[in-house]
Structure formats: C-alpha cells, structure tokens
C-alpha positions in Angstrom: 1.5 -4.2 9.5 4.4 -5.7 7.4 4.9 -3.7 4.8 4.7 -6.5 1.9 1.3 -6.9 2.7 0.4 -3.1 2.4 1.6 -3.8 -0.9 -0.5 -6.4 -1.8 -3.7 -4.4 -0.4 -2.1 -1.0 -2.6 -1.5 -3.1 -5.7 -4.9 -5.3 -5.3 -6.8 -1.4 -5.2 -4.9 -0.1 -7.7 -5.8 -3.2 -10.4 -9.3 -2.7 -9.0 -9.1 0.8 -10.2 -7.5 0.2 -13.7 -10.3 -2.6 -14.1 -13.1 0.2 -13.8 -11.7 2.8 -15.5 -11.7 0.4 -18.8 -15.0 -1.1 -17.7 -16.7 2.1 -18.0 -14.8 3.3 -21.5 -12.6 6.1 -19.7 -10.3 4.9 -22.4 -12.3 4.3 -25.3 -14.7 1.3 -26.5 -14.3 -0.8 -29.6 -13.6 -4.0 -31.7 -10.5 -2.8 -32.3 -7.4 -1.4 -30.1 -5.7 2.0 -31.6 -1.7 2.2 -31.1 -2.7 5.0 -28.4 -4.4 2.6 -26.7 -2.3 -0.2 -26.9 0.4 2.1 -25.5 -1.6 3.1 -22.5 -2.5 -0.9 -21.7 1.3 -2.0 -22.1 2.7 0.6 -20.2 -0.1 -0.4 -17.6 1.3 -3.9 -17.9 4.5 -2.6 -17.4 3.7 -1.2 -14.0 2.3 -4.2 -13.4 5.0 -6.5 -13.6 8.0 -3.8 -12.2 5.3 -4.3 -9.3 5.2 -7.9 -9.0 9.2 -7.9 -9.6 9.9 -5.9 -6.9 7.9 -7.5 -4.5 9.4 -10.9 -5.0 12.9 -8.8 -5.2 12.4 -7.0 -2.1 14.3 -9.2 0.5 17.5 -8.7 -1.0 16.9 -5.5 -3.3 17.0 -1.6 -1.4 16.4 -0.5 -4.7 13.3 -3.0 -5.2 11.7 -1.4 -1.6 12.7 2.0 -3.0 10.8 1.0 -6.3 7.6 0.2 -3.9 7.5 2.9 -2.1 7.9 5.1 -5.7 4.7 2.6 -6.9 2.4 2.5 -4.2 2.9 6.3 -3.3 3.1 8.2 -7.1 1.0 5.5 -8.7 -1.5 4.2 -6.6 -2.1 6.7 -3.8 -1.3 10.6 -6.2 -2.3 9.3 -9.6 -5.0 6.8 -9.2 -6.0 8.6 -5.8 -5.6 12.2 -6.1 -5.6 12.5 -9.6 -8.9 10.6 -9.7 -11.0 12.7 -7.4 -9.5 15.9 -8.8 -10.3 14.2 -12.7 -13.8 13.2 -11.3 -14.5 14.3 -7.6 -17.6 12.3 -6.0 -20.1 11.5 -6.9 -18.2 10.7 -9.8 -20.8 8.9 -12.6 -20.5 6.5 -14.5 -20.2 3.0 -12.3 -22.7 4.1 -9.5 -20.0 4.7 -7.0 -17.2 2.2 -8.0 -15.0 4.9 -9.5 -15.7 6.6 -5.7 -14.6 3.7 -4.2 -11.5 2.8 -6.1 -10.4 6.5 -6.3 -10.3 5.9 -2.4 -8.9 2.5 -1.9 -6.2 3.4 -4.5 -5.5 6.8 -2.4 -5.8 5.2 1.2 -3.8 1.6 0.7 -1.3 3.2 -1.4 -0.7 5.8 0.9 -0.7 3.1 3.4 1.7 1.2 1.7 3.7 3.9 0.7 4.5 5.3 4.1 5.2 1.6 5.7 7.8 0.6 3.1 9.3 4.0 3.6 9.8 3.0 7.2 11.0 -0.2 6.1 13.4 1.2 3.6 14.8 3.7 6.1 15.5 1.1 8.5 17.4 -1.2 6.3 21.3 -0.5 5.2 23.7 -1.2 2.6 24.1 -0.2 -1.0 20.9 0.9 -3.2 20.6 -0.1 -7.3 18.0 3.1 -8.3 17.1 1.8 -11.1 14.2 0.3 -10.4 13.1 3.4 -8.8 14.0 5.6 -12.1 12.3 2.7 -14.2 9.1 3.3 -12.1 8.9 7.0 -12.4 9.3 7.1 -16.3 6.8 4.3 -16.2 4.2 6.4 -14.2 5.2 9.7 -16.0 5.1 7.8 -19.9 1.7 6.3 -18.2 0.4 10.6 -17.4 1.4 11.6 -20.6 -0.6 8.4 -23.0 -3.3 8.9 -20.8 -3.7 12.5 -21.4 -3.5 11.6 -25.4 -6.0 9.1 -25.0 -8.7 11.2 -22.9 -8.1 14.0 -25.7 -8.9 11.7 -28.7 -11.9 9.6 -27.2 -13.4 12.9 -25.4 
C-alpha cells in the first residue's frame, strides 16, 4: 500500500485516540484551561501540523519521510499504542471499549505506516535535512514529559 496513505490511516487513528483520551477527562475537565494543559494541547497541535507538513513535503523532502516514519512509529504506534495498553491494558474503562480500540488502531496503522515509509525512505537517495526528524522527537518527548505532569496533578 503506498505509504502516504498508511499515513493518513496512522494519523486518522492517532487523532481518534487524542479525541478520547480528552473526551473521557484523561487530562482534566473544566471551564477553564491551566498552563499545564494548554502546554499539553499545543504541543499536541504541534505534532499535528509537523504531520500534516511533512506529508505535503514528502515528494521532495528525505527528511520529511524520515519525519513520518519518526511520527507514525514513536508517536502513534509506541506512545499512543504501547504506552496505552501498558497505561491502561484492556478492558481499559472509561469509554466502554473506545480507549481499546484506539490504543489498537494507533499501535497497528502506525506501525503499518511506520514500517512502509521506512521502506519507502530506504529506497529513495540523495541528501537528507534531519531536522524534521529531530523536531519530531523533541515534540513527542516534550509531549511524554507534559503528559506525565498533567496525569500527576489531575490524578
């Protein structure tokens, strides 16, 4: 399957996932926003649109399919996979299975999507700009790190 597309499905299950987790208060419920929180939701958005740049980037860009491969594999598939059924293995409560079922789709399509644009990337040649690659890691890592202060402090 053409790996642009296995990014769509990864990307698609890991906004379903974010879109849960909130929905059920994993971060915190309110009328108003804390800074922690707002953190947490622009790094999110940040992800987000590093995402949606690199797919529109990827024809041209090595490091743009690097990037993807770095998103769909350490975000979607390990942190909103793994991490998730580690976190909360199933039956995980709180949304009658749709927690289940986004920890899986997150873990299966961005695994999917991971290894296919890894083949793509290794098939390709010429020079590779790494920093959207390092962007992505310190966006998923600064995304760990205000998520573990916000579980501590609505917990």
């Amino acid at each position: 399957m053409n790996p642009l597309r296995l990014q769509a499905l990864a990307l698609g299950a890991s906004l379903a996932h974010v879109l849960v987790d909130f929905q059920v208060g994993l971060y915190g419920t309110g009328a108003t926003v804390n800074a922690l929180q707002a953190a947490n939701i622009v790094d999110y958005d940040a992800v987000y649109v590093l995402w949606a740049w690199a797919l529109g980037a990827a024809a041209g860009s090595r490091g743009a399919v690097a990037a993807l491969v770095v998103l769909a594999g350490a975000w979607s598939a390990f942190a909103q996979g793994v991490v998730g059924f580690v976190a909360c293995p199933p039956p995980c409560g709180g949304a009658t299975g749709m927690q289940d079922a986004a920890h899986f789709l997150s873990l299966v399509f961005g695994a999917w999507a991971s290894i296919g644009t890894a083949r793509a990337f290794g098939e390709g040649a010429g020079r590779v700009s790494w920093w959207p690659t390092v962007f992505a890691v310190a966006l998923i890592v600064t995304g760990f790190v205000l998520e573990g202060m916000t579980f501590a402090t609505t917990r």
